[in-house]
VODRENKOL-789128 format. One record per residue (C-alpha): residue in three letters; z, x, y. Coordinates in steps of 0.05 Angstrom, whole numbers, plus 32768, in hexadecimal, padded with zeros to 4 digits. Example, Ala and Ser with C-alpha at 12.3 -4.5 7.8 and 13.67 -1.06 7.14 Angstrom:
% VODRENKOL-789128
(site "ALA",(809C,80F6,7FA6))
(site "SER",(808F,8111,7FEB))
***
This chain:
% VODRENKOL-789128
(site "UNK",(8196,7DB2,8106))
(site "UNK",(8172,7D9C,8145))
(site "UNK",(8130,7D76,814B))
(site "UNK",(810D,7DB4,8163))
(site "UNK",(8126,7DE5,8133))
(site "UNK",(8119,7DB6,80FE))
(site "UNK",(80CD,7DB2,8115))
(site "UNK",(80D2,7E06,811F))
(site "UNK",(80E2,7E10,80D6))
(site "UNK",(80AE,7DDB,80C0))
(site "UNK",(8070,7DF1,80E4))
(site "UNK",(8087,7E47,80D6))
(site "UNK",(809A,7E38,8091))
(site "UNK",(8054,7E34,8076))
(site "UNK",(8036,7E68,809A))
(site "UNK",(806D,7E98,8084))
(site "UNK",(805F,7E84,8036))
(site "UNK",(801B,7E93,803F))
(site "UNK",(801D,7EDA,805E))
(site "UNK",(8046,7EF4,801A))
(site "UNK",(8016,7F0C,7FE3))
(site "UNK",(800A,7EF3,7FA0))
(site "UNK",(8025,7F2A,7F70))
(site "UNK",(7FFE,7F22,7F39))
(site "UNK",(7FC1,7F2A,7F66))
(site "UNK",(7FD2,7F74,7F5C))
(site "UNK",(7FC6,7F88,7F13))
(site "UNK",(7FD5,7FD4,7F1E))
(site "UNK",(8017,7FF4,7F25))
(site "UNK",(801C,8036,7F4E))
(site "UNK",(8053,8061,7F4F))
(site "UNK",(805E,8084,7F91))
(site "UNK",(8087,80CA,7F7C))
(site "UNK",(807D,80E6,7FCE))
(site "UNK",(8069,80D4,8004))
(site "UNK",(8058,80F4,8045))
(site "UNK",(8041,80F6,8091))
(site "UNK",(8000,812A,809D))
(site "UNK",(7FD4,8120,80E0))
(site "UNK",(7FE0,80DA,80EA))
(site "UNK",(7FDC,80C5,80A4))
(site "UNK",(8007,80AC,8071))
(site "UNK",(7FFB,80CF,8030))
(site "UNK",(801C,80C2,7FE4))
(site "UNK",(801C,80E7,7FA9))
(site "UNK",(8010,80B1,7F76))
(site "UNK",(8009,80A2,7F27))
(site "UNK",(7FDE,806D,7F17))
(site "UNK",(7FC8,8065,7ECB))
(site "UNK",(7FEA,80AA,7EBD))
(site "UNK",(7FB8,80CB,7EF2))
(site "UNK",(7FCE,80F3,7F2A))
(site "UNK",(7FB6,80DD,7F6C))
(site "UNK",(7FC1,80DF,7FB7))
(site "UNK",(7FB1,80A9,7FE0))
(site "UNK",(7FAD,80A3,802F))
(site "UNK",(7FAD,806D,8069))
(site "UNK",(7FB3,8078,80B1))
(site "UNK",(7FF4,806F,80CA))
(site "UNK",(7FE5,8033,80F5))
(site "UNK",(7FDA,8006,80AF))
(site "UNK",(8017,801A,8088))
(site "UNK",(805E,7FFF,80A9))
(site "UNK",(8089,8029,8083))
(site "UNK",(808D,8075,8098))
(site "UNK",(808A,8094,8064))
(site "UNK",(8082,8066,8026))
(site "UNK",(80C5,805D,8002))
(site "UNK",(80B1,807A,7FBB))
(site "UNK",(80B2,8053,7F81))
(site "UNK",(8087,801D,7F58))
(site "UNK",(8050,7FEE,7F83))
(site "UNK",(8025,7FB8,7F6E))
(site "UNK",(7FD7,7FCC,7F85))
(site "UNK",(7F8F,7FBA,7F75))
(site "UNK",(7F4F,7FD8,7F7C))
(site "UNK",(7F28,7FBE,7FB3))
(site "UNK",(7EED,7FEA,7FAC))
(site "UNK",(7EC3,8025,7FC4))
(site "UNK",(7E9F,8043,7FFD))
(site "UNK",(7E49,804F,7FF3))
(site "UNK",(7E53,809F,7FFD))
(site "UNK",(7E4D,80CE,7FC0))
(site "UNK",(7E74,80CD,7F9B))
(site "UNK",(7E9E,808E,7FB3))
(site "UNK",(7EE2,808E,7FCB))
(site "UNK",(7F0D,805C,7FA8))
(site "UNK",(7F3A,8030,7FD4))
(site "UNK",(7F7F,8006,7FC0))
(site "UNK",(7FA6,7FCF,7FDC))
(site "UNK",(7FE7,7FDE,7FDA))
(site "UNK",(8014,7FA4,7FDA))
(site "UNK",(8055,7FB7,7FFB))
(site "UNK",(8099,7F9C,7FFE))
(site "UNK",(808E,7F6D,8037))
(site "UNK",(805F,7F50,8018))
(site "UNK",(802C,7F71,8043))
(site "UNK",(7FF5,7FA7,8029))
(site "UNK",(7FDA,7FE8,803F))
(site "UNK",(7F98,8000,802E))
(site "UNK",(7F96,803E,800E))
(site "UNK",(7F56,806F,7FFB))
(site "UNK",(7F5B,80A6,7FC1))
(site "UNK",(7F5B,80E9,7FE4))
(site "UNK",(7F69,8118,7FAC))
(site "UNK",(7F71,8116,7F66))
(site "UNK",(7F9F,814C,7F47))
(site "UNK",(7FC3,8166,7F12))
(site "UNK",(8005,815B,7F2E))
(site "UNK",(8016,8125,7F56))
(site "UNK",(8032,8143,7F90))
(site "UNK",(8021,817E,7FA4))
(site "UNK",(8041,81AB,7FE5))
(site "UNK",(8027,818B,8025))
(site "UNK",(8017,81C5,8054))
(site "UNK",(8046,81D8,808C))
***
């Protein structure tokens, strides 16, 4: 190995390290069951707890299209001041990256029909 790639990998090494998450930073576990494109958005049917929910981010924040289904870590990262607050989630994806989400419905199944 070179002098200069040597010095690459040193000085990017670090700085790729540090842009992965710490897992356990995300006590919840969500299970995506679908997930779908509506208006710009990206919106899953989730389970967290046993409760049926479906979350939604803009398109521009989440890099997959749509969201493989299946288990992520999350955590709650709080609520907006209207009434009655929406509830919003970090999701921590599987580049190690995270999308916020906010709780747009709560249902009795997880994932409904989307309309046509």
């Amino acid at each position: 190995m070179n002098k200069s790639a040597l010095a690459s990998t040193l000085i990017l090494a670090p700085l790729l390290l540090a842009s992965k998450k710490d897992p356990t930073q995300y006590p919840i576990v969500i299970h995506v069951q679908c997930s779908y494109l509506r208006s710009g958005n990206q919106q899953i049917g989730v389970s967290i707890d046993g409760k049926a929910m479906e979350l939604t981010a803009p398109m521009k924040y989440v890099p997959y299209a749509p969201l493989p289904l299946g288990d992520y870590k999350a955590r709650l990262i709080g609520a907006n001041g209207y009434d009655p607050p929406a509830e919003y989630y970090e999701v921590l994806l599987p580049s190690g990256k995270t999308s916020n989400f906010s709780v747009t419905g709560l249902a009795s199944t997880v994932c409904p029909v989307p309309p046509q």
